[in-house]
Every structure is written in structure tokens, then in C-alpha cells.
C-alpha positions, 0 to 999 in steps of 0.5 A: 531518506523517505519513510515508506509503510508497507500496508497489509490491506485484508483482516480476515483470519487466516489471511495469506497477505501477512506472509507476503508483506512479512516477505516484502518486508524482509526484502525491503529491509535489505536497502539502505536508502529508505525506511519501511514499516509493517502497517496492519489494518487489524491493528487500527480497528477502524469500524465502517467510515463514521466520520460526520463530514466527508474526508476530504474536509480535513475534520478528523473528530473519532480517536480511531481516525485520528490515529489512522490519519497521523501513521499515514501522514508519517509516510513518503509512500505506501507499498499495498499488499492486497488480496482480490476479493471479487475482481477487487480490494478487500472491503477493509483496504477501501475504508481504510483509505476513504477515512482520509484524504489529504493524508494520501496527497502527492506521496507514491504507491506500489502493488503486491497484488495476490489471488487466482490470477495475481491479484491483478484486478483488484491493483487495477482498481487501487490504481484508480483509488490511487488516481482520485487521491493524487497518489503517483503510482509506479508501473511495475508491480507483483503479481503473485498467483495462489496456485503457484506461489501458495503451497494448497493455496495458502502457505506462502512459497514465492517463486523465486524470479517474484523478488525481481518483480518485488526489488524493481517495484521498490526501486520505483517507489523509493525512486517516485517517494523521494520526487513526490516528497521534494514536490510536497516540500515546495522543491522546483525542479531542476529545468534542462 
């Protein structure tokens, strides 16, 4: 069984994206075949990247880099719930991602995305992240628009057709986890 986090990719007060990885959660919590756990930014305090080497040489000095790099080596795969703040991630969700590298290695990626128009955008450039950090990211994602499934903009009330959109995304990112993990693990696939 995989171990995939579900992580919340903004710190601001008041911010909609606890609600919505809560839901994720809860709809994720339902299935038997992987399990999955709330990651919170807010509890991590990770100050602006202030490590002296570059992430990707594998030092990891600072306590607060070391605690971050082992919860997200513990993960098969990530589910990250990301507002869109100027066409893109939060600010917070990219320092959290560039403290580490190699932890993010050969493991799956699925979006919720959130904002004006479904939080698309700034999915579009986690894909990316993604990409240079050898994330396989799945093709189906949520997209949830704050004029539609947020009463005034900020109480969570999906649409009820958004846990289709939610279940096929975790499908696929238990599906692409487990395979990322067999090639972690030195596992040949089987030729037909």
C-alpha cells in the first residue's frame, strides 16, 4: 500500500484550501488501497529557502529542512491543494518545494486547484515544478471555481459532479504512486 500526503499549499489566514484538502481527505479516506494524510505548510514554519547549498546536493543542515525533507520522503505520492495567486502557486507552496529535491524523486503528483477560474493556472505551473523535479503528474485534476463552489467566495460547498473530478484524480494518483514506487524500488517491468 502507498502513502500518499495531501498537501495544503497556502498559510494565509483565512485561507479556503483547509476546507477543501479536509474534503479531499475525507473522500480519499473512503478507499482501501492507499493511505493518506493531511500535510499543513502552517505547520512546518519554513522561513524563505535558507539552506547554504543548493537543494539538490542533498545537504540538509537547518532542523526545520530536515523535518520537511523526512515527511516528504515518507510519501509514494502527493495530492497538492493550491490556490492561484497571480496566475500561480502560493509563494509559500514554491519554498516548500524548492527546500528539497531528491525527496520529490520518481513519486506521482495530482492537483486540486482553487481560484476565479479553478485555480487552473497555477496546476499549470505545479505541472511544470513537477516536471524538473521528476514528478509523474496524472491528467485529471479538480478545478474548483470560487464563484460556484464557494458560498461569498470563501465557504466551501463543492458541486456535487467535483467528487467525479476528486475520485478519478485519486485513482490515478494511487494508479501512477504505486508504479513510481516499483521503479523506486529497482522493480523491472513486466515486457509484453
Amino acid at each position: 500500500m502507498i502513502n500518499v500526503a495531501i498537501i495544503i499549499g497556502s498559510t494565509r489566514p483565512g485561507r479556503n484550501g483547509e476546507a477543501v484538502a479536509r474534503w479531499i481527505h475525507d473522500l480519499a479516506a473512503r478507499r482501501d488501497d492507499a493511505r493518506f494524510e493531511l500535510v499543513d505548510l502552517k505547520d512546518f514554519g519554513l522561513p524563505h529557502l535558507d539552506e547554504a547549498l543548493p537543494p539538490a546536493m542533498g545537504h540538509r543542515d537547518l532542523p526545520h529542512t530536515r523535518k520537511w525533507a523526512g515527511k516528504v520522503a515518507s510519501f509514494d505520492a502527493y495530492v497538492f491543494v493550491t490556490p492561484e495567486y497571480n496566475h500561480s502557486i502560493s509563494g509559500a507552496l514554491k519554498n516548500a518545494i524548492d527546500f528539497l529535491y531528491g525527496e520529490w524523486h520518481n513519486k506521482a503528483a495530482g492537483f486540486v486547484g482553487y481560484g476565479s477560474v479553478g485555480g487552473t493556472r497555477a496546476v499549470e505551473h505545479l505541472r511544470l515544478i513537477m516536471g524538473e523535479l521528476k514528478v509523474a503528474c496524472v491528467g485529471s485534476q479538480v478545478a474548483l471555481f470560487l464563484g460556484s463552489d464557494f458560498e461569498n467566495f470563501s465557504t466551501f460547498k463543492p458541486a456535487a459532479h467535483r467528487v467525479h473530478a476528486a475520485t478519478e484524480m485519486l485513482d490515478e494518483v494511487v494508479a501512477w504512486g504505486g508504479a513510481m514506487k516499483g521503479l523506486r524500488e529497482g522493480a523491472t517491468p513486466a515486457r509484453t
